[in-house]
Backbone as CSV, one residue per row, in Angstrom:
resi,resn,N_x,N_y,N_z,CA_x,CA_y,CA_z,C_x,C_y,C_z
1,UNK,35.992,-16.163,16.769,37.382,-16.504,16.992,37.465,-17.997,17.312
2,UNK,38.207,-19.018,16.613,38.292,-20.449,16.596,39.780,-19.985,17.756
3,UNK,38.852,-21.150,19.092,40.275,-21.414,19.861,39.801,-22.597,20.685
4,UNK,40.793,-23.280,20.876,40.341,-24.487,21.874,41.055,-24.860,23.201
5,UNK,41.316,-25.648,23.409,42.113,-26.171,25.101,42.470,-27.354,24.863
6,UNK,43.726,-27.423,24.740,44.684,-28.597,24.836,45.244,-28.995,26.635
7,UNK,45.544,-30.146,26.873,46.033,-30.559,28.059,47.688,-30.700,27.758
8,UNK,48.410,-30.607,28.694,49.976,-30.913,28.577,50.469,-30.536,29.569
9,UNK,51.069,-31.535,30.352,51.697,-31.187,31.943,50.626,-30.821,33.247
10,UNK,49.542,-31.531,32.711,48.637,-31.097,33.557,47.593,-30.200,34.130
11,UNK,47.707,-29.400,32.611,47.132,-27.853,32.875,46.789,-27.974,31.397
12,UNK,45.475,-27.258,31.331,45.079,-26.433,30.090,45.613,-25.268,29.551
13,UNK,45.841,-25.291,28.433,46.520,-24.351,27.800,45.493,-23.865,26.321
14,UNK,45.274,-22.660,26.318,44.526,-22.353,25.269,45.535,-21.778,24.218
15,UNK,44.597,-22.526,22.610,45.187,-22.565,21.322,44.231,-22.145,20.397
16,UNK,45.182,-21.566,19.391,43.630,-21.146,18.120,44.649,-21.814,16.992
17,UNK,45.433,-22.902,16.699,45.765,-23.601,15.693,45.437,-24.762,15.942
18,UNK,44.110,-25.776,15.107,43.838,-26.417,15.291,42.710,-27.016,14.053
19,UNK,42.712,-28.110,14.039,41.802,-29.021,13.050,40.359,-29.976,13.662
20,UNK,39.467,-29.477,13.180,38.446,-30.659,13.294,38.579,-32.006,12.686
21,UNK,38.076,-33.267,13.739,38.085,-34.425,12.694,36.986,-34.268,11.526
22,UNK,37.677,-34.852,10.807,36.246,-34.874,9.896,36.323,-36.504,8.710
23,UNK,35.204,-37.038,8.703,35.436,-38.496,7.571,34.927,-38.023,6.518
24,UNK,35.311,-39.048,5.847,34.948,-39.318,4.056,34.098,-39.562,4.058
25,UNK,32.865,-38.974,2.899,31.770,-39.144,2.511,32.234,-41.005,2.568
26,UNK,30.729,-41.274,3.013,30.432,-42.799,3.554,30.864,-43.510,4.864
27,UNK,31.945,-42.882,5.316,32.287,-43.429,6.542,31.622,-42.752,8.022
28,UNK,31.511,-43.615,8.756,31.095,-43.020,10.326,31.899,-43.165,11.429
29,UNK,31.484,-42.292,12.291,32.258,-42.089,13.645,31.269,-42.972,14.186
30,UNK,31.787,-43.797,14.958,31.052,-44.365,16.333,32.018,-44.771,17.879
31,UNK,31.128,-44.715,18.675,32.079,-45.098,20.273,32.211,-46.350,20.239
32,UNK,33.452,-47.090,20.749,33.414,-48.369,21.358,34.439,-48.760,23.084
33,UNK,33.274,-49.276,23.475,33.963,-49.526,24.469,34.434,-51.312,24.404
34,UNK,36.014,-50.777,25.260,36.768,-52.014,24.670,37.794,-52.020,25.919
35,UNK,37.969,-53.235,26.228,38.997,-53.303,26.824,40.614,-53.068,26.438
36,UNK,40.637,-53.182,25.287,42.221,-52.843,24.766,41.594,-51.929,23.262
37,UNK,42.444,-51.353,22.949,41.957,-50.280,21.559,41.604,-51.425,20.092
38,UNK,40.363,-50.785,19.706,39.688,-51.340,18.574,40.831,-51.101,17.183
39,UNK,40.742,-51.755,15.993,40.917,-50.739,14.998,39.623,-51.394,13.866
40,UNK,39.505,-49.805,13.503,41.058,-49.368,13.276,40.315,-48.611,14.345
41,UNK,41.296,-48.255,15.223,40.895,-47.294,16.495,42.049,-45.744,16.004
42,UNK,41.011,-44.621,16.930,41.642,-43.355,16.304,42.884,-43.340,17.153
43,UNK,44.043,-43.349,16.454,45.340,-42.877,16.918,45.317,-41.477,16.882
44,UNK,45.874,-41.030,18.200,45.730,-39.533,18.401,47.734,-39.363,17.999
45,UNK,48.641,-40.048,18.644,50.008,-39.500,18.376,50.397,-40.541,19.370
46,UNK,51.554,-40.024,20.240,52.754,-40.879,20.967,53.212,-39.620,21.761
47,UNK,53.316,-40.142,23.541,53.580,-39.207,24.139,54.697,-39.733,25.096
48,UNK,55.583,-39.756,25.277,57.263,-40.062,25.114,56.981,-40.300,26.625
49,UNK,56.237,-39.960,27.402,56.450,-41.044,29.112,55.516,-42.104,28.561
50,UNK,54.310,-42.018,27.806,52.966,-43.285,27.617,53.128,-44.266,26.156
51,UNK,53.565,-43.563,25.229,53.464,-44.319,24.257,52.657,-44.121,23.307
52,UNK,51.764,-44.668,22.203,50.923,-44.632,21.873,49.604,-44.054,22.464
53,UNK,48.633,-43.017,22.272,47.625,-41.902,22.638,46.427,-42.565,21.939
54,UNK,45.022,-43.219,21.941,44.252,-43.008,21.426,43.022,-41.786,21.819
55,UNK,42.343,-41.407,20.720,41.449,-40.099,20.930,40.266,-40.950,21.947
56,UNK,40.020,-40.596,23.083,38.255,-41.347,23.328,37.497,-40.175,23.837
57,UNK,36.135,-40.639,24.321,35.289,-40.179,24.986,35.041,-40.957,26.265
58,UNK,35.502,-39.887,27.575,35.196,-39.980,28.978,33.819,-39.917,29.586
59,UNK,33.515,-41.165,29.578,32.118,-40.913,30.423,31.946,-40.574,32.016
60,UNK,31.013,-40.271,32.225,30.800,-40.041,33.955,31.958,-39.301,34.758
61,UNK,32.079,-38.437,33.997,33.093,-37.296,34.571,32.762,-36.381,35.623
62,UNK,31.566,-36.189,35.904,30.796,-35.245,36.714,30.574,-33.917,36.128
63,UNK,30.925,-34.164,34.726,31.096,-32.675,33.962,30.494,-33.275,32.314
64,UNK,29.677,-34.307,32.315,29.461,-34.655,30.798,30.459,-35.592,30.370
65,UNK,30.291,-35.648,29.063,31.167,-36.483,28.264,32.484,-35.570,28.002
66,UNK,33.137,-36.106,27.860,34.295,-35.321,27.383,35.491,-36.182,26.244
67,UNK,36.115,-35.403,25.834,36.605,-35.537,24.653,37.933,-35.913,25.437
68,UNK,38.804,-36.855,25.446,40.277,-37.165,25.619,41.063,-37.761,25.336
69,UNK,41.918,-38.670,25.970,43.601,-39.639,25.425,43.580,-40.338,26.331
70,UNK,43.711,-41.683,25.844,44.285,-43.218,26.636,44.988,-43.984,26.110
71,UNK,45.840,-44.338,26.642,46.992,-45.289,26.726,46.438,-46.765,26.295
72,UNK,45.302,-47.211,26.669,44.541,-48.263,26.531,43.893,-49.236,27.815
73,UNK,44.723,-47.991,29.058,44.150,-48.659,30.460,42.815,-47.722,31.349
74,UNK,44.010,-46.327,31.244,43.275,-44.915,31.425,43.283,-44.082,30.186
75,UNK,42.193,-43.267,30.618,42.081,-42.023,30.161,41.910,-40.596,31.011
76,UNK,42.626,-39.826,29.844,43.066,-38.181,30.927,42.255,-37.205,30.007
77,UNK,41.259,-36.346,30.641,40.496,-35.246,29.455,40.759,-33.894,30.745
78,UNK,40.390,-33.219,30.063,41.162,-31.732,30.811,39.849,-31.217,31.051
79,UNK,39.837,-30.737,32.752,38.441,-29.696,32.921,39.306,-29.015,34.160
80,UNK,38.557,-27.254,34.382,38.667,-26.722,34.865,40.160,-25.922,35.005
81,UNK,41.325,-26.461,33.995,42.474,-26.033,34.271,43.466,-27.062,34.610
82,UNK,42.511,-28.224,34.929,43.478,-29.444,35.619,43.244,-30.494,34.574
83,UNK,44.488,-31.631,35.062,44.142,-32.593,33.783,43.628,-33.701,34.895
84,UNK,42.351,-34.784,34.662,41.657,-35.676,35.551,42.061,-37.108,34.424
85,UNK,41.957,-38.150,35.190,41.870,-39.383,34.850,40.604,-40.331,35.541
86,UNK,40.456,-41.047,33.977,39.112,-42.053,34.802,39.518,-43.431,33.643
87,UNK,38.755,-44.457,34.339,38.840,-46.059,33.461,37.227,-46.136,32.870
88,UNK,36.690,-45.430,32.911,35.249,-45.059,32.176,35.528,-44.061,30.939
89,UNK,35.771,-44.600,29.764,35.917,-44.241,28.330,35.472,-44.985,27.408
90,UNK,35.191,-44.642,26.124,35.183,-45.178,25.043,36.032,-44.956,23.959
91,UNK,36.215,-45.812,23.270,37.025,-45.194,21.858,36.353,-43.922,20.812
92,UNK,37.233,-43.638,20.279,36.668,-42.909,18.971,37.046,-43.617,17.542
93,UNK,36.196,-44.410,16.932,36.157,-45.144,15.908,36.172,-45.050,14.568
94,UNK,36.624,-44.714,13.248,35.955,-44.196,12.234,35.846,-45.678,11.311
95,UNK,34.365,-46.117,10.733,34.483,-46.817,10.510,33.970,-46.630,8.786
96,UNK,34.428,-47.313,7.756,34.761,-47.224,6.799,33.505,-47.557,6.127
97,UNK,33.302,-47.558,4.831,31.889,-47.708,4.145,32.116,-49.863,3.814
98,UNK,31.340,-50.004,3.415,31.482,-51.253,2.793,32.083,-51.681,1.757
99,UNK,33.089,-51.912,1.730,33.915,-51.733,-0.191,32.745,-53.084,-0.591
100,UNK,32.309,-54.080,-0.313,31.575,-55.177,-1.040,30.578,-55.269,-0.540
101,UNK,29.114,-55.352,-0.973,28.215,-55.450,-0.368,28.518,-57.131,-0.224
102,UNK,27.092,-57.298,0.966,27.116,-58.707,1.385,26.302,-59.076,0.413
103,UNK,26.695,-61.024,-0.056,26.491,-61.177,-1.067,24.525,-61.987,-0.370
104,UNK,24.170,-62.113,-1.758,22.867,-61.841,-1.381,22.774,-63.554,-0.950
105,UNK,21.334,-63.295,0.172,21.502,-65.056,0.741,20.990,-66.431,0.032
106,UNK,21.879,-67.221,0.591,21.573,-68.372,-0.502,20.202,-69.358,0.144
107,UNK,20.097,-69.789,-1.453,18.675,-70.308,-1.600,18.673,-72.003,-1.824
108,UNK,18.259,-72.751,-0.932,18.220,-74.054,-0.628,16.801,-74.948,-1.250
């Protein structure tokens, strides 16, 4: 049975409609930590008190890494039923293949 846990109002709420990310053959996911959001940085949506949502990963949670949403100052990931905030995150990045290779180096 596919079901997961969304946060909203502060509480977990369990769902079974839902999508994995997934990239295009050639592209990769990687973390970045950044003081303001990378791009192309993953836009998660727009949440009408914050604004703009990016997807990151919460480090040093006392519970692992975790999967969550920041504004670009904090981030909020959901454990235990409650929703927590920390300034220890990274982005979630997808970064694209090379459309041009680099051209080969020049010879003096």
């Amino acid at each position: 049975v596919r079901q997961g846990l969304v946060r909203l109002g502060g509480k977990e709420h369990m769902v079974r409609d839902f999508y994995f990310l997934r990239c295009n053959p050639g592209h990769t996911v990687r973390l970045q930590k950044s003081h303001f959001p990378p791009e192309p940085g993953l836009i998660r949506g727009n949440q009408k008190d914050r604004g703009v949502m990016y997807s990151v990963i919460c480090h040093h949670t006392g519970h692992g890494k975790i999967p969550g949403k920041s504004d670009g100052k904090t981030a909020w990931y959901s454990w235990g039923g409650k929703e927590h905030q920390t300034s220890d995150f990274s982005y979630i990045v997808i970064v694209p293949p090379t459309v041009y290779p680099a051209p080969p180096p020049a010879y003096y």
